[in-house]
DRENRO-768674 format. One record per residue (C-alpha): residue in one letter; x, y, z. Coordinates in steps of 0.05 Angstrom, whole numbers, padded with zeros to 5 digits, always signed. Layout:
aXYZ ...
This chain:
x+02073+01222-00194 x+02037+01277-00144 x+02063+01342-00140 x+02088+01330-00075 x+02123+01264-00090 x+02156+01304-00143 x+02179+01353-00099 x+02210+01295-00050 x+02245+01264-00108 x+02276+01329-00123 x+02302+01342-00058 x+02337+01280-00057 x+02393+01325-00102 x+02397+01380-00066 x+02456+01362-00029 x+02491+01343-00086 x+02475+01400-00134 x+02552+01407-00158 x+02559+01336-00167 x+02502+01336-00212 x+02526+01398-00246 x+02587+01361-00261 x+02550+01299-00283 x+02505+01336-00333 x+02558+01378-00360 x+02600+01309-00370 x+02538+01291-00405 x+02535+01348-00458 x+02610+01338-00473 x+02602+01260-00488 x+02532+01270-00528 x+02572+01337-00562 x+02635+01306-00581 x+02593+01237-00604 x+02561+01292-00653 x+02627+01315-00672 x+02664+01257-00694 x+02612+01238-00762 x+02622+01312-00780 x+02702+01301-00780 x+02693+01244-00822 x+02652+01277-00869 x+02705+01334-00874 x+02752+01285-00895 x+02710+01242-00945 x+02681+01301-00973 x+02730+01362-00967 x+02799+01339-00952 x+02789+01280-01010 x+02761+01317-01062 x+02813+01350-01084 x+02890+01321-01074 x+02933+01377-01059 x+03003+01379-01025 x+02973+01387-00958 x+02923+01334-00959 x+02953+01289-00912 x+02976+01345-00864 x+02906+01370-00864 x+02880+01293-00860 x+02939+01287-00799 x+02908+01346-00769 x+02834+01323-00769 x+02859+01252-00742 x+02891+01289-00693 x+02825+01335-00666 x+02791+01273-00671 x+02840+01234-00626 x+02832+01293-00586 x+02754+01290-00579 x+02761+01217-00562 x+02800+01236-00509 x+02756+01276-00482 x+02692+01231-00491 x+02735+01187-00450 x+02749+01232-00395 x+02678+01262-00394 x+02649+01192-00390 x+02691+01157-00337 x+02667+01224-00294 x+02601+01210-00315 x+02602+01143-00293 x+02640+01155-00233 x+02617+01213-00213 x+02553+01198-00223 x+02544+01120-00183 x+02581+01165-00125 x+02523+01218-00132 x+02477+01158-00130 x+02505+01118-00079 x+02500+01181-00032 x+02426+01190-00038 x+02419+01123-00037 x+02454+01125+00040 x+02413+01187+00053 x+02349+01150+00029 x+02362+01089+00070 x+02374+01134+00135 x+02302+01173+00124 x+02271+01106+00115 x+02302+01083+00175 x+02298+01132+00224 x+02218+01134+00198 x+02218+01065+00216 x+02230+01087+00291 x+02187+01127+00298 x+02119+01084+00279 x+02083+01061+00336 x+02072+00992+00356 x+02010+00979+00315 x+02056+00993+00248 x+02088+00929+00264 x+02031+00888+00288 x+02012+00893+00212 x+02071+00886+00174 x+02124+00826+00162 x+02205+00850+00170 x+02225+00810+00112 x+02182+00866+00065 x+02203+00924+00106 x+02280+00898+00091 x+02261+00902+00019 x+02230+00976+00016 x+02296+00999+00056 x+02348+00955+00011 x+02326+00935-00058 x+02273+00998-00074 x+02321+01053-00052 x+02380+01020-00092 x+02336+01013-00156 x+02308+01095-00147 x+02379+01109-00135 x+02405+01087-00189 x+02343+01117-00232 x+02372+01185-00194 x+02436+01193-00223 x+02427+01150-00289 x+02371+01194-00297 x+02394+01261-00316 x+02454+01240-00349 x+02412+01188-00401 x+02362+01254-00406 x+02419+01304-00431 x+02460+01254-00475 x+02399+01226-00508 x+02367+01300-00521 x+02430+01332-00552 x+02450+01264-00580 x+02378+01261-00614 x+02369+01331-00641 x+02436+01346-00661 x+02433+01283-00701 x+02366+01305-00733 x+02393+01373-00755 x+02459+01339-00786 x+02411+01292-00827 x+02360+01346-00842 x+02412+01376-00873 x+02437+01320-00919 x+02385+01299-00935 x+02297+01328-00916 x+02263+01262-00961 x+02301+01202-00918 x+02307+01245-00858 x+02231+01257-00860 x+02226+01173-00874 x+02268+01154-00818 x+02230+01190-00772 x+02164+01165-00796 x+02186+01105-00753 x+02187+01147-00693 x+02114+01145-00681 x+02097+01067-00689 x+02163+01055-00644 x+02130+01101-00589 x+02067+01068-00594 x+02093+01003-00586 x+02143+01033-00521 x+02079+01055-00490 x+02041+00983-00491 x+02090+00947-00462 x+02121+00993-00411 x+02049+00997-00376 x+02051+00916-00378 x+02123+00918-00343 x+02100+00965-00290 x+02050+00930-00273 x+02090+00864-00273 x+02143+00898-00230 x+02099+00925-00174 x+02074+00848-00169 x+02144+00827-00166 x+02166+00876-00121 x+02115+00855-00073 x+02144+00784-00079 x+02193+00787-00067 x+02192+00816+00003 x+02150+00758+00009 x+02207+00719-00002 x+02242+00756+00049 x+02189+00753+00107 x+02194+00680+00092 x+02266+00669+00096 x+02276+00709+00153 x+02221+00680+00194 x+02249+00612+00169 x+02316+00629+00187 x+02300+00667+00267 x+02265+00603+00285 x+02308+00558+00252 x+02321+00520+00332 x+02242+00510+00337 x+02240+00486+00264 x+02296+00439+00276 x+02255+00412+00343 x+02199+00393+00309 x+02228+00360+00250 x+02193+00413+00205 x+02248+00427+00155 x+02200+00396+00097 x+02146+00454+00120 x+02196+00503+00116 x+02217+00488+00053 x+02142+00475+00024 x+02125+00543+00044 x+02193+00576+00020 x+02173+00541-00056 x+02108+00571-00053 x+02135+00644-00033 x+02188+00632-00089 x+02142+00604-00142 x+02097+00654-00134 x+02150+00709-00141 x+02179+00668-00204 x+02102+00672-00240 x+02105+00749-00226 x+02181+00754-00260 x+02147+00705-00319 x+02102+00758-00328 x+02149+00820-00335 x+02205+00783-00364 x+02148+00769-00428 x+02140+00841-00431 x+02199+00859-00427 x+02224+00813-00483 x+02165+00837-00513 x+02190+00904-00518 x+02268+00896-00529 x+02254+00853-00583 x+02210+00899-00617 x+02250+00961-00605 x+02311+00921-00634 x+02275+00901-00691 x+02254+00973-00708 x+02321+01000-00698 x+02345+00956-00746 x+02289+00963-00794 x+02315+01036-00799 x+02377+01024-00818 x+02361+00980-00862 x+02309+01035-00891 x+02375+01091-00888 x+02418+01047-00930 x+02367+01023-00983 x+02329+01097-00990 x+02402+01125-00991 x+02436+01078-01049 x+02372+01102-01088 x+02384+01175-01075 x+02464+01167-01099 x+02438+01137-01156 x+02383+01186-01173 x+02438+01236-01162 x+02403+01269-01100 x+02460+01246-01052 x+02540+01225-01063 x+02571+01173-01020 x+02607+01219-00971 x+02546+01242-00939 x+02513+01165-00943 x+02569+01151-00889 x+02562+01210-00856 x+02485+01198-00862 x+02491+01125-00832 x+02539+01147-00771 x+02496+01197-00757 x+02442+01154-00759 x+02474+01105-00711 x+02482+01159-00668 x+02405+01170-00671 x+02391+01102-00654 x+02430+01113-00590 x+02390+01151-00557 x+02336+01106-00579 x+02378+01044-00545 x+02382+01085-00482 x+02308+01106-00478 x+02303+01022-00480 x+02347+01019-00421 x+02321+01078-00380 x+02253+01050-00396 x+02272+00996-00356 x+02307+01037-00306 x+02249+01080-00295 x+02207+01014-00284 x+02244+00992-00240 x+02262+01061-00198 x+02188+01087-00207 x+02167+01026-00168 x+02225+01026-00118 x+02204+01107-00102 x+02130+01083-00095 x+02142+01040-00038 x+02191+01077-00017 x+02142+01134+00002 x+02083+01095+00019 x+02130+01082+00075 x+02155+01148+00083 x+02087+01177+00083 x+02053+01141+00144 x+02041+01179+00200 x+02066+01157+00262 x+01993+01149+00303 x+02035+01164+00366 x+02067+01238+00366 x+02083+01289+00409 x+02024+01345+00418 x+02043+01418+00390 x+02043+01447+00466 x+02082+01373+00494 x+02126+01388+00557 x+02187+01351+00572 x+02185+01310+00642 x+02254+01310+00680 x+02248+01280+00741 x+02173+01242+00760 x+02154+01225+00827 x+02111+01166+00798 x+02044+01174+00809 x+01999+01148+00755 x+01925+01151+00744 x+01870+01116+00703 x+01812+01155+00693 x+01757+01116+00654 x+01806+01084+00607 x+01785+01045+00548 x+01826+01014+00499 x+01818+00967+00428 x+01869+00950+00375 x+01827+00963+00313 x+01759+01008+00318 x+01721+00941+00291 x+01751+00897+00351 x+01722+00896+00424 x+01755+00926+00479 x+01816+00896+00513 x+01812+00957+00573 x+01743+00983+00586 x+01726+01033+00629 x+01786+01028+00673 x+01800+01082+00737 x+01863+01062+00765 x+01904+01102+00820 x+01971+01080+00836 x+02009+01130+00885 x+02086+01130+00871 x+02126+01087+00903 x+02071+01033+00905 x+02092+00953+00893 x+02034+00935+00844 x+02025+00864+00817 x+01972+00850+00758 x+01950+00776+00758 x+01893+00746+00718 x+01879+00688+00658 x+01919+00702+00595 x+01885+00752+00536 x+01850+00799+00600 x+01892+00859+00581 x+01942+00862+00628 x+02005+00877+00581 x+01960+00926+00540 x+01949+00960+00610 x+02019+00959+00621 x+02038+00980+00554 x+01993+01045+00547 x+02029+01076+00605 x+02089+01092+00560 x+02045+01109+00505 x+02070+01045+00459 x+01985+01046+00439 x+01941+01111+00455 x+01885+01103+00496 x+01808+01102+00456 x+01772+01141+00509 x+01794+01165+00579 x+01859+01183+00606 x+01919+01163+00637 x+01959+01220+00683 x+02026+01220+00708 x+02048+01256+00764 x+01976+01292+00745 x+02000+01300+00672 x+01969+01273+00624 x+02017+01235+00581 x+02000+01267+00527 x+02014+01329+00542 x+02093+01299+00559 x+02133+01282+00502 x+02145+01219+00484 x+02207+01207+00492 x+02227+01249+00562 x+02159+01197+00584 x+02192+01136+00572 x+02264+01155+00606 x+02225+01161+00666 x+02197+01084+00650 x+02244+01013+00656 x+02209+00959+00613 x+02227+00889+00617 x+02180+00852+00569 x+02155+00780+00575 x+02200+00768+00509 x+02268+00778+00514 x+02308+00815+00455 x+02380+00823+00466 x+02424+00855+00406 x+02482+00821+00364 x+02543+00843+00395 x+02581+00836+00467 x+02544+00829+00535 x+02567+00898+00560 x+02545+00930+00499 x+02469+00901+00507 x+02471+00915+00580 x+02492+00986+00557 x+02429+00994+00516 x+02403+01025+00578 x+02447+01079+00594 x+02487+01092+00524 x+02538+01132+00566 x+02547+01090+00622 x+02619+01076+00646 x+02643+00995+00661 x+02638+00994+00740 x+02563+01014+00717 x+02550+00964+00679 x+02585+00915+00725 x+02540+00938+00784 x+02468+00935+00740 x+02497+00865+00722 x+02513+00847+00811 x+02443+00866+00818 x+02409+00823+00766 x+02450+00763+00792 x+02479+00768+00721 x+02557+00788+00739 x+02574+00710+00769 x+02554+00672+00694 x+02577+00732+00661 x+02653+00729+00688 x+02647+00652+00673 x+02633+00665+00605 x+02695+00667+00553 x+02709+00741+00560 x+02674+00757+00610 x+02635+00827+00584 x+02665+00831+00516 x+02639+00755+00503 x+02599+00760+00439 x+02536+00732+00441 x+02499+00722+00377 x+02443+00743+00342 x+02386+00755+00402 x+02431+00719+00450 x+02424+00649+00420 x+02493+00636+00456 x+02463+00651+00526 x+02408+00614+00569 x+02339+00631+00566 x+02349+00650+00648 x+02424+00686+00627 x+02382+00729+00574 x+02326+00745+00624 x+02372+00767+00668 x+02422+00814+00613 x+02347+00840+00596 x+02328+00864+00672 x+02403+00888+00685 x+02394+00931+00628 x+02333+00973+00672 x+02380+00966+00727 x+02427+01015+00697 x+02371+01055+00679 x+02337+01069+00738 x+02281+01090+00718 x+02227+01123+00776 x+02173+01074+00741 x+02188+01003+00723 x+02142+00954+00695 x+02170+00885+00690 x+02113+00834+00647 x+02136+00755+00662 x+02217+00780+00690 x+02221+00722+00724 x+02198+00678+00678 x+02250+00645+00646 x+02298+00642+00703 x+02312+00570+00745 x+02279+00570+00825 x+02348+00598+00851 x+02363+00651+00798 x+02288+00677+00802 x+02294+00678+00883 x+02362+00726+00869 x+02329+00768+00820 x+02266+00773+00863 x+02302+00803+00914 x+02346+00857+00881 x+02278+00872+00843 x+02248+00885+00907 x+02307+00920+00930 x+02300+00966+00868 x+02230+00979+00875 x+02235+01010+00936 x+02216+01087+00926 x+02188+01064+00856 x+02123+01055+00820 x+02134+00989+00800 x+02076+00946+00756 x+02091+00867+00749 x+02047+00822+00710 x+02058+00756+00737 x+02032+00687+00722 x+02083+00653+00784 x+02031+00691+00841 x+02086+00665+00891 x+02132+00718+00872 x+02080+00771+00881 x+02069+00754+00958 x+02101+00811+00987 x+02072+00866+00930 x+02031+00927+00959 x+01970+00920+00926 x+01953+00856+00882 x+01902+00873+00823 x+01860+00818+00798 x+01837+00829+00726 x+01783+00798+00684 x+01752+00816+00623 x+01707+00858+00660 x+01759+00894+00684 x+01793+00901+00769 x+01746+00841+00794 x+01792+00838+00866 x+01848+00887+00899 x+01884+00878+00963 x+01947+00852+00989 x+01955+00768+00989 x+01936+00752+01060 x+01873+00794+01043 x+01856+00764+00983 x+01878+00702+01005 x+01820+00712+01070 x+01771+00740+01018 x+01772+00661+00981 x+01757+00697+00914 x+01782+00680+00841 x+01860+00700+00875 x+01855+00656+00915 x+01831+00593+00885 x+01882+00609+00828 x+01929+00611+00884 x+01915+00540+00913 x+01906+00517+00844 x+01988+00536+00831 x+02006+00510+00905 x+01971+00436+00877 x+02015+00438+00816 
């Protein structure tokens, strides 16, 4: 572990420093009074019993009774330990989770192009619970196995230096073997880690598009591919769980060669006259209090395994950095007017790809009713989508209001910006609370009006309960054309000064897309407003019409002009008029 990962696992306790106070001390008293017990006994076997005076059974009474005593407070001391400490656990284990998450939200779009959300749900569920409970099992196993170790050393030392010098000759060969095997079952854990958030991407990805599996018959594809994900996580679990019995069994056999060693070695001493039998039991407690701490190194082994691994993934998470941030100097941006500005633009995905955008000067004056038409893959979602900075440009620059957006921060530039993207995501929950998702603080009549003017309020009333009707994960209750609409009221109640709607009309019936067409033209007025649309009939009345190609703006102009010009507009436009 770095020096800085150290430091991050550390922190993890500092809000909790009295809880872990509490913990460790707990500790010390269980490992202490575990220490204390063999040393009562002995008193009794080997004081109190060899010699029978009057007050031998008050003194035995009285040792049974501190005893008693101790118990009770190994008892207390180890319910707060265990308590205490799953609490302490389960608290960094929230705080963990939150960190994770609220990372999550702030990696850029190209994070996710790359990953799968099955193995992202596995880094912020199963790795933090398996450090967290390495956190708080941690310390605890550290002090009770330290006191529990030494002090049992110096009470055996002291019986006896030939078989306490024996026992520990096993010490060596047992760490040996510990350090084989635990290197195999980190290993095997990473791979199984990996797995199974494999397993998860799988099922999830099964599960979201469970309506289009179901369409195509393809439930024996799903369930091939689900046995291979599973299989292959099973093979890595073979792998660890051999290692692992490798190294319980061992360990086990050890401990129990040493006690076997203790009692053999320890009859010959009594008989050689080196030892009596009172400090042969004191001598085999003591050394089942030794192989304690042994047992528990066996389980924190695996503990460690499993949390080391959890923390790993945890922070190669944790230590991305977002590609999109705000610059040192970034300003916020209240109110735009909406003017925005390509100036020799370029844009690619990944340095070895070619360029989507290339060499782009764009002016759009706020206000202006721009349309973006062209073949599918020419870059105009990308366009759209580096205005609010969800990619950053390669080369060139894009100004707002004669800002570059840079310079703005990231998230005052997108208030000022209504998205309503070509696929619709609407929340789990009511349809109020998704058409609240664009104004968190907006009151009902709000919502009610963003809904009027998406030609969403007449299905919604229809529905159940009206605004508080539940529906579903994404929306799978509503119509594709109800969703589409939810999704555009939402930028409604926004009102954003720039709006860029890619396909909004896409998914809505002839009469539902002539409604929304019109309050979208309504809201447009005094907006910059970008639409990428495939349907060129509901572009018509836009300002400016943009034809793109992979070249870049091949054609610009209203309709009628284009239309007069007979260029690429407008033979796509006959070609849609013949269909």
């Amino acid at each position: 572990m770095t020096l800085s990962r150290f430091k991050k696992f550390v922190s993890y306790y500092r809000p909790y420093r009295r809880w872990l106070l509490i913990d460790v001390a707990c500790a010390f008293v269980v490992a202490l009074t575990t220490l204390l017990l063999p040393l009562g006994a002995r008193y009794i076997t080997q004081n109190v019993l060899a010699e029978t005076t009057p007050d031998t059974l008050n003194q035995i009474y009285a040792m049974g009774a501190a005893m008693v005593g101790l118990v009770a407070l190994h008892t207390l001391s180890q319910y707060i330990v265990d308590y205490r400490g799953h609490s302490m656990g389960a608290l960094m284990e929230r705080d963990m989770r939150a960190e994770l998450f609220d990372h999550y939200q702030k990696l850029s779009f190209s994070f996710y192009d790359d990953q799968r959300t099955g193995q992202l749900m596995s880094r912020i569920t199963t790795d933090t619970f398996w450090f967290s409970e390495l956190c708080h099992h941690g310390p605890e196993d550290f002090v009770i196995s330290l006191l529990k170790f030494s002090g049992a050393f110096v009470i055996l030392i002291t019986i006896n230096v030939p078989l306490t010098l024996l026992v520990f000759a096993f010490l060596p060969i047992m760490a040996v073997y510990a350090f084989y095997f635990n290197s195999r079952m980190s290993k095997a854990l990473l791979a199984s880690r990996a797995r199974i958030g494999d397993v998860n991407a799988q099922v999830e990805d099964s599960l979201a598009g469970m309506r289009v599996v179901k369409s195509f018959t393809n439930e024996a594809v799903e369930q091939r591919k689900f046995r291979h994900e599973n299989n292959r996580f099973l093979d890595s679990r073979r792998l660890g769980y051999r290692s692992e019995a490798n190294y319980d069994a061992g360990m086990i056999g050890f401990t129990h060669l040493l006690t076997i060693a203790v009692v053999v070695f320890g009859a010959v001493a009594i008989v050689g006259g080196s030892l009596d039998l009172a400090d042969l039991l004191t001598y085999t407690l003591c050394v089942g209090i030794l192989v304690d701490p042994i047992k528990r190194a066996i389980n924190f082994t695996h503990l460690y395994q499993e949390g080391a691994t959890g923390f790993t993934r945890f922070m190669e998470i944790l230590e991305i950095e977002p590609d999109i941030q705000d610059a040192p100097n970034a300003r916020d941006l209240k109110h735009a007017r909406g003017d925005i500005e390509f100036r020799k633009v370029s844009f690619k995905y990944r340095a070895e790809h070619e360029d989507v955008v290339k060499n782009l000067s764009l002016t759009i004056p706020a206000g202006e009713y721009v349309a973006l038409v062209g073949t599918s893959g020419v870059g105009k979602t990308t366009l759209c989508s580096l205005i609010p900075r969800f990619y950053e440009v390669t080369s060139g620059e894009i100004l707002l209001d004669g800002i570059n957006i840079k310079d703005v921060k990231l998230r005052s530039l997108r208030q000022q910006i209504g998205v309503v993207q070509q696929d619709v995501y609407l929340f789990a929950g009511t349809v109020a609370e998704n058409i609240r998702y664009g104004k968190p603080d907006a009151t009902y009549d709000e919502i009610v009006m963003a809904a009027k003017r998406a030609n969403a309020h007449d299905f919604i009333m229809a529905l159940p309960d009206g605004y508080d009707t539940d529906i579903g994960q994404r929306g799978v209750k509503l119509s594709g054309g109800q969703k589409q609409r939810l999704s555009i009221a939402r930028v409604f109640l926004k009102d954003p000064p720039i709006l860029i709607l890619d396909e909004a009309t896409s998914s809505l019936d002839y009469e539902s897309e002539r409604a929304v067409q019109t309050s979208l033209e309504q809201l447009s007025e005094n907006r910059t407003t970008l639409v990428i649309a495939h349907r060129l009939s509901t572009v018509r009345h836009a300002h400016r019409i943009l034809v793109l190609t992979a070249d870049g703006i091949s054609e610009q102009g209203t309709h009628n002009e284009l239309i007069a010009r007979g260029g690429s507009y407008a033979r796509l436009y006959n070609l849609q008029l013949e269909i």
